[in-house]
C-alpha positions as CSV (number, residue, x, y, z in Angstrom):
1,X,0.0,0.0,0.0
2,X,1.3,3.5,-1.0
3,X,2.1,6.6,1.7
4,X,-1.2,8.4,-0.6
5,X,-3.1,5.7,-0.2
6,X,-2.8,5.4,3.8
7,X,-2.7,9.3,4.0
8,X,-6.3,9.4,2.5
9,X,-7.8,6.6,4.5
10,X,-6.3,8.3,7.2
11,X,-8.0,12.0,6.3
12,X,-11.1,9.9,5.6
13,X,-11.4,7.8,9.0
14,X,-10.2,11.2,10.6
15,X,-7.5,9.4,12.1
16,X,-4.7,11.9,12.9
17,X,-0.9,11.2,14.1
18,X,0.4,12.1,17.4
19,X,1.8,15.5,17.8
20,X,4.9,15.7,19.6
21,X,5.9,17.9,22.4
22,X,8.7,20.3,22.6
23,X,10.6,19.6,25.5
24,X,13.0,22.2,26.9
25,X,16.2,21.0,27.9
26,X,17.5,20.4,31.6
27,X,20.6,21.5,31.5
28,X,22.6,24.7,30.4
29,X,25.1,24.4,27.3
30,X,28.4,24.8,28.6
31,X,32.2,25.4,26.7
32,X,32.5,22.8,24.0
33,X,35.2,20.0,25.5
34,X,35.5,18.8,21.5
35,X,35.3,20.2,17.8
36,X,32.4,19.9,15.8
37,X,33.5,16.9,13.4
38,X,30.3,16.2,12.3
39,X,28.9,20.1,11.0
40,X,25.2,18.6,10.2
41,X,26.4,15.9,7.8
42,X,24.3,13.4,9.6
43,X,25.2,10.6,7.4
44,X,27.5,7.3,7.5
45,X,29.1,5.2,4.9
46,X,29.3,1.9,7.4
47,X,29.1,0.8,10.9
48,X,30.1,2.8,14.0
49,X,31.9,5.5,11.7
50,X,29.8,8.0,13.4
51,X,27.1,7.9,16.8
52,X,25.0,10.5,18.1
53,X,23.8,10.5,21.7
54,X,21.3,13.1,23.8
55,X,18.9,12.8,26.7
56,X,15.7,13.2,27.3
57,X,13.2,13.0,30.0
58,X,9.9,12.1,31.2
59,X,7.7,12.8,34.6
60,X,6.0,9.5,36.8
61,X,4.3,9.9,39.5
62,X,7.5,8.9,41.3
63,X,8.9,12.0,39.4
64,X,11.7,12.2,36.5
65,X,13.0,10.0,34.7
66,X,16.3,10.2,32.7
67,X,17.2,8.5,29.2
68,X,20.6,8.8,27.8
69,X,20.6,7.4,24.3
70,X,23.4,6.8,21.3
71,X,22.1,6.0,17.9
72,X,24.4,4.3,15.2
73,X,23.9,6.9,11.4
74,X,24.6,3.8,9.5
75,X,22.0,1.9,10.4
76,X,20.2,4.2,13.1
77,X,20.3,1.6,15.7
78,X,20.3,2.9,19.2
79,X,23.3,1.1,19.8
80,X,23.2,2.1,23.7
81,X,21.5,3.3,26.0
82,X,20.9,4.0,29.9
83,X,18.0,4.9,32.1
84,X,18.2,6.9,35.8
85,X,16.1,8.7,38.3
86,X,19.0,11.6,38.1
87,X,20.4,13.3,35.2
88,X,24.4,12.5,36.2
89,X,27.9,11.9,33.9
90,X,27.5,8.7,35.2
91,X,24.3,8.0,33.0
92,X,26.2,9.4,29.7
93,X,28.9,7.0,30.9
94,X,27.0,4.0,31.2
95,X,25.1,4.7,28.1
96,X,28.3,4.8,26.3
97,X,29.5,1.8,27.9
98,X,26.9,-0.2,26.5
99,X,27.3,1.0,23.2
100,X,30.3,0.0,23.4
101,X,29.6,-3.6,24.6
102,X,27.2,-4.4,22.5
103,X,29.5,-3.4,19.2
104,X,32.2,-5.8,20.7
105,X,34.5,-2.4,20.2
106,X,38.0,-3.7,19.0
107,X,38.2,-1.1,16.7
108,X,39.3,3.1,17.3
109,X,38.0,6.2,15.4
110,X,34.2,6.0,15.6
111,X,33.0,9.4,16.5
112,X,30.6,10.6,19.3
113,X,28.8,12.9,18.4
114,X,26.2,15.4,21.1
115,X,25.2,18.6,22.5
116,X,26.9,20.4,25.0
117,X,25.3,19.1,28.1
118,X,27.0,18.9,31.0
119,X,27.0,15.3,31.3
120,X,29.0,14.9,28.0
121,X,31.6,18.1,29.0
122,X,32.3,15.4,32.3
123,X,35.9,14.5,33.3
124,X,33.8,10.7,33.4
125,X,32.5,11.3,30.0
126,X,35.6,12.2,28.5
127,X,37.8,9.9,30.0
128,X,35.6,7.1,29.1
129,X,35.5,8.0,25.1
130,X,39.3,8.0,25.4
131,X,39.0,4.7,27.1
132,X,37.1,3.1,24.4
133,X,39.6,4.8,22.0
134,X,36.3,7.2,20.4
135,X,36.7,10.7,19.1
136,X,34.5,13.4,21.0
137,X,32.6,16.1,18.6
138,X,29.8,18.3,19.8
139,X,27.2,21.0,18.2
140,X,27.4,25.2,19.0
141,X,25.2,26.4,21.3
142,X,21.9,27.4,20.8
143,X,21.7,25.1,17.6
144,X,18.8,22.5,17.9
145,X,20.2,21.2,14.5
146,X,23.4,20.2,15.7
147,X,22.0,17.1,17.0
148,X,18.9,17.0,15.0
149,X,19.5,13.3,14.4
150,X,20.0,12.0,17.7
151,X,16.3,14.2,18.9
152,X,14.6,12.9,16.1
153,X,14.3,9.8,18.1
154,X,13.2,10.9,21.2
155,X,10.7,12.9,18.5
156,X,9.5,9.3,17.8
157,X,9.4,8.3,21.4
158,X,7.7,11.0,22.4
159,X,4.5,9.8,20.8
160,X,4.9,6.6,20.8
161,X,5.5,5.9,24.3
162,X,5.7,9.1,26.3
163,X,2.9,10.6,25.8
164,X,0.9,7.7,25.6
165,X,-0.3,7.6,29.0
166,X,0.3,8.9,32.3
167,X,3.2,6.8,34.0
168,X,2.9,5.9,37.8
169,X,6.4,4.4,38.7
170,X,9.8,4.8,36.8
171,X,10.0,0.8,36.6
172,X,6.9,1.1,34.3
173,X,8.1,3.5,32.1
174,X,11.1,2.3,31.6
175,X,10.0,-1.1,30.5
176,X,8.0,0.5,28.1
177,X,11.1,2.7,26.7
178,X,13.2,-0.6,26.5
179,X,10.5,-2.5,24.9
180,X,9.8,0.0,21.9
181,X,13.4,0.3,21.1
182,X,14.2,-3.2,21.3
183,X,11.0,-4.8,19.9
184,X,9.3,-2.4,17.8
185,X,12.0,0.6,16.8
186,X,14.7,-2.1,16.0
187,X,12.7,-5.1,14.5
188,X,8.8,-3.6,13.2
189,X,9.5,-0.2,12.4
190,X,10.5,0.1,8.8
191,X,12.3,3.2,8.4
192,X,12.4,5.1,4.3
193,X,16.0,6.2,4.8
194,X,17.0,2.5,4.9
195,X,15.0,1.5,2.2
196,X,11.9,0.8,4.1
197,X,14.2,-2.1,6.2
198,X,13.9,-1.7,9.7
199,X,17.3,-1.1,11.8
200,X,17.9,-4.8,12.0
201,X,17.2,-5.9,8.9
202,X,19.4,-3.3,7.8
203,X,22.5,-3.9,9.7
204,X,21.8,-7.9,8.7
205,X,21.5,-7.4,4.8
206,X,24.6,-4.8,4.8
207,X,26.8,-5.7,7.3
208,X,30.0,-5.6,5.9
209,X,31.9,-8.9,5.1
210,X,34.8,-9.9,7.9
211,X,38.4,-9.3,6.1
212,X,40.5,-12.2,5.7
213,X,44.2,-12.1,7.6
């Protein structure tokens, strides 16, 4: 079925998409701690060339809730991510350390890309990208469209799962965040900038061959 064809039915059933929120950030940009290396070209020619990470955050009735996210360009996987009841370094860190992980990083150069937040201008932040051998870049102030790529996924999560419902406790809310990225964003959600493949599929059907020794 074509994008017309469900954009009529739509206007015809008076079914209408979600509007998202704009959120405001929670933090105040700071000194950049790294160039910008990435100057709006939000695009990547293979795997874990280039990763862009930013946080969000949502109320419960228990209050705030923190996501720290980093998103692959290649593929647009959210290669890692981490959840807290306080906006800290140490959930940029752990976010990046599960990135990490779960690309099995034996490799240097990819580069990590955000805003200036606080959390990624860290001593903990920095040392751990030099840790993991990646290159730190980061947007101007002021300039949403520095890291229009990584918000255009909390975009989607906003009205997807956000804004859904009201959320009681943070463990319900979280379990909803990790199952839409892992079940639906990953594996159902067929995205036009990969060829209508969803992030998985994509990363299956492309991934590069191993090179001999």
């Amino acid at each position: 079925m074509s994008e017309n064809r469900v954009q009529r039915l739509c206007q015809d059933n008076k079914i209408w998409s979600v509007t998202a929120k704009k959120k405001g950030k929670a933090h105040r940009p700071g000194p950049a701690v790294h160039d910008d290396l990435v100057e709006r070209d939000f695009s990547a020619d293979g795997p874990n060339r280039v990763w862009v990470g930013d946080i969000t955050e949502h109320w419960t009735g228990e209050g705030k809730l923190y996501l720290c996210t980093f998103k692959d360009l290649w593929s647009n996987r959210i290669v890692g991510y981490s959840m807290s009841d306080r906006m800290t370094a140490e959930l940029a860190v752990t976010a990046i350390t599960n990135a990490a992980a779960l690309r099995d990083m034996a490799f240097a150069g990819v580069i990590v890309h955000t805003d200036r937040g606080t959390q990624f201008r860290s001593r903990k932040f920095v040392r751990q990208l030099k840790k993991q051998y990646m290159v730190g870049s980061m947007g101007r102030v002021g300039a949403a469209g520095d890291n229009a790529a990584a918000e255009s996924f909390f975009s989607l999560l906003q009205k997807n799962v956000l804004d859904r419902q009201r959320w009681a406790t943070r463990d319900e809310l979280r379990l909803a965040i990790v199952v839409w990225i892992e079940a639906t964003y990953h594996r159902r959600r067929r995205q036009r900038r990969l060829g209508k493949l969803t992030p998985i599929e994509f990363e299956t059907i492309h991934q590069p061959a191993p090179q001999a020794d």
